[in-house]
Structure formats: structure tokens, C-alpha cells
C-alpha positions, 0 to 999 in steps of 0.5 A, a space after each residue: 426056189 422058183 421064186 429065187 430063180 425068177 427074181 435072179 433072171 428079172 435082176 438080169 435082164 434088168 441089168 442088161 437092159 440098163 448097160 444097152 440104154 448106157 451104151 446106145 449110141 445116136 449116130 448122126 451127121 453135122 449139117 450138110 454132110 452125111 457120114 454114112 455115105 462117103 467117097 472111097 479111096 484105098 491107099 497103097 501099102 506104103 502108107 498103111 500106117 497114114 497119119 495126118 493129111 492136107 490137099 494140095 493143090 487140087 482134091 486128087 493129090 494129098 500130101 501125106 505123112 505116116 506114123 514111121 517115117 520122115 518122109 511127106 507123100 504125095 498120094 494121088 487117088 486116081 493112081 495106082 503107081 508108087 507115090 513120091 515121097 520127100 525125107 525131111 527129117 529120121 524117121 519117127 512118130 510123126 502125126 500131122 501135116 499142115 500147109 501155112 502161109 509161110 510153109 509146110 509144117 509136120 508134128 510129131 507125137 512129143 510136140 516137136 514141129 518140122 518146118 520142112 524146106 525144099 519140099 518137092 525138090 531132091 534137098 529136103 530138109 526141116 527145121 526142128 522146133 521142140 515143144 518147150 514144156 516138160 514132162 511126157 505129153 503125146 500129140 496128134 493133131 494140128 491146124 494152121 489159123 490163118 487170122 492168129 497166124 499159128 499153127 495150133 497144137 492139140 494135145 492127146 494125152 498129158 499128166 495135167 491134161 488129166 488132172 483137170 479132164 481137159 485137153 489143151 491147145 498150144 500155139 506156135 507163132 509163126 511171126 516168131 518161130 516160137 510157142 506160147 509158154 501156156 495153153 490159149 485153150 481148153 476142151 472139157 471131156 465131160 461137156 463133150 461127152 455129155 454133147 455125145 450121150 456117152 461116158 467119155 472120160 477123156 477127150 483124145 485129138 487126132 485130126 483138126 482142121 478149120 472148114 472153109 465156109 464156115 469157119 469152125 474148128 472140126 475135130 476127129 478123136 479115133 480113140 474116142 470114135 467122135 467127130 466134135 466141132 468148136 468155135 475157133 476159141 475152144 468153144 465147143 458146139 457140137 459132138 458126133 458118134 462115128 461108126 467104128 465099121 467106116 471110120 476104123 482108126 480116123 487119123 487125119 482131116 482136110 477140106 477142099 475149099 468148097 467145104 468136102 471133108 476127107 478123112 483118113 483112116 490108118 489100115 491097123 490090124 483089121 482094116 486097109 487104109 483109106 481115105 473118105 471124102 464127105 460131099 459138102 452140101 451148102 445149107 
């Protein structure tokens, strides 16, 4: 009997020491940042539920958007007074906000993109774009590539996203106003995953912004916890683990054009939302 109970308590704390290893996560910091030591910036009740972000046109004021309404906010940080919003479309899941060249353009979570007119003006408005493939597909984050002139779409969650264990990238062409039919490329969850040292089975965007300087795709994944990095192919280089305690629910990226990131976190049920500012160090 006490041999039983020794070997039980061995097999134990084996197993325990295994699913620690497993489950042991590196946290560090791609080249000149350090995650562990942002900037704070709280956010006010109305934008508890912030989404998708884009500076403009200094790195005290942040356009916005939230996951309810149809608005775009300006969100000054040095502020404590109301932010002023612009309607531009009913309210719905909207995930993203980009600045192009030829304007401003807003996702929402099905793949739609709004191209909002009169910005900063009382006559808001927005041209909708439908995603044209079928099927249930789910959507968070976009970038404008200046060089394809298009606004890129990184898919979350789709029925052949899921089959393959990729995640896509879709282009809409800002020349045509229209979307490519197929996707430019692909993001492998099991090179990311092995990049990360976990067990990631699907990779899930919610943020993408292309940084300044160096010219590299920078992806935030909430539901994942990661921070992964890409040529401008869908070339993945690098992956970082994101402490849950700083970056609750990251769901919007930008960079000031000396290369500071600012990302996003939405408030949820543990938190206050806020937003994070990366000093930029040149390597």
C-alpha cells in the first residue's frame, strides 16, 4: 500500500511538472521596445468597449471606433472632457479604423468596409462596401498598404480558414473600390504557434498596423495573447507572448511616424479601457 501511494504521488507530480513546462510562457519584447513598460492613458466611459485606433494628427488625439455604435471618436488623451464623435452609419460590430490616402475607412466584423465622408463635419455619412465572398466569416483588423494602394483585411475566424489552420488576407483596392475575389495571403497558425512556444491552434487578428520605419506588418491577436510580426507578403518573422495583466483584450494598433506604438485595450468585465504607448527606440 505505501508503495502504490509513492508511486501515485510520483505519477502526479510528474504530470504536473509536464502541463508547467507546456505551459510556461517566455515573455519578451521585439527590438526596440519594451512591453513591460508603457505609457497609460485611461479612456472614458463611452468608449469602454474601443476597438480599432488610428492617430491623427499629432500622438494626443486618436481617432477611434467602438464595437456598438456608428460613430468615429476623437479621444484626446490630455483630456478629461467628453469626446466628440461623428455618425456615419447604424449602429453595429464595427472593429477597425484606417486612414488612407483617399480617406477614412471603418471594418466591421462581417468584412463590410465604410468609407465615411464628412468626417469632422455635422453630415457624416459612409459608403458601404460588402465583403463579396459567402458564408460566415468574422473580422477585426485592417491596414492601409500605401505601396498596393489598399486597405487590407485580416480575417479572424472562417469555415476555410479552419480547415487549413490559416488565417487569410483580403485586399480591397482603393483605385477600383473593389475586393479581390481570393485571398493575397495566408498566416500559418502552427508556424506562429511554434514561433510563440505554445500550443496555438488558430491564429485570430484583432489589430494590424504597417510600423514607420521599419516597414513591417505588426499584428496584435487578443484572443491569442500575441504580438507577431510579418514582411509585408504574409511572411511571418516573429511572434511575442503578451501578459494578460497589461494587455487585457488588445484590440486596436497605430504608430506615431517615429515608430511609438499605441495599443488599445477594451475595458471588458475585468478591467478599465485604456491605451498603451510603446516608446520607439532606434536600434
Amino acid at each position: 500500500m505505501y508503495i502504490r501511494t509513492l508511486l501515485i504521488i510520483s505519477i502526479l507530480l510528474h504530470a504536473c511538472n509536464t502541463f508547467g513546462d507546456r505551459e510556461q510562457k517566455v515573455y519578451s519584447s521585439p527590438s526596440g521596445y519594451n512591453l513591460k513598460e508603457p505609457v497609460r492613458f485611461r479612456v472614458r466611459e463611452s468608449m469602454q468597449e474601443i476597438s480599432g485606433i488610428e492617430l491623427f494628427p499629432d500622438e494626443h488625439r486618436i481617432m477611434a471606433v467602438n464595437d456598438e455604435e456608428g460613430k468615429v471618436f476623437e479621444i484626446d488623451v490630455t483630456t478629461t472632457q467628453p469626446y466628440p464623435s461623428w455618425k456615419f452609419a447604424k449602429n453595429g460590430d464595427y472593429e477597425d479604423i484606417c486612414k488612407t490616402d483617399s480617406g477614412w475607412f471603418v471594418l466591421k466584423s462581417n468584412g463590410s468596409l465604410f468609407e465615411v465622408h464628412g468626417l469632422f463635419t455635422d453630415s457624416a455619412s459612409s459608403t458601404h462596401y460588402k465583403f463579396p465572398k459567402d458564408g460566415k466569416r468574422e473580422f477585426e483588423a485592417t491596414y492601409y498598404d500605401r505601396n498596393q494602394n489598399a486597405v487590407i483585411l485580416l480575417s479572424k475566424n472562417s469555415a476555410e480558414d479552419k480547415k487549413t489552420g490559416q488565417s487569410s488576407a483580403f485586399r480591397f483596392n482603393l483605385a477600383t473600390r473593389t475586393f479581390d475575389s481570393t485571398a493575397i495571403y495566408h498566416f500559418d497558425s502552427r508556424e506562429i504557434a511554434k514561433l510563440a512556444g505554445n500550443d496555438m491552434r488558430f491564429f485570430k487578428p484583432s489589430a494590424a498596423a504597417i510600423h514607420p520605419v521599419e516597414k513591417r506588418l505588426y499584428i496584435i491577436a487578443s484572443v491569442n495573447g500575441l504580438l507577431v510580426i510579418s514582411d509585408l507578403q504574409g511572411h511571418i518573422q516573429e511572434a511575442y507572448n503578451l501578459k494578460h495583466r497589461l494587455f487585457l483584450q488588445p484590440e486596436g494598433l497605430a504608430f506615431a511616424p517615429d515608430g511609438d506604438m499605441y495599443i488599445s485595450n477594451e475595458g471588458g468585465y475585468d478591467g478599465v479601457a485604456n491605451i498603451l504607448k510603446f516608446t520607439y527606440k532606434h536600434q
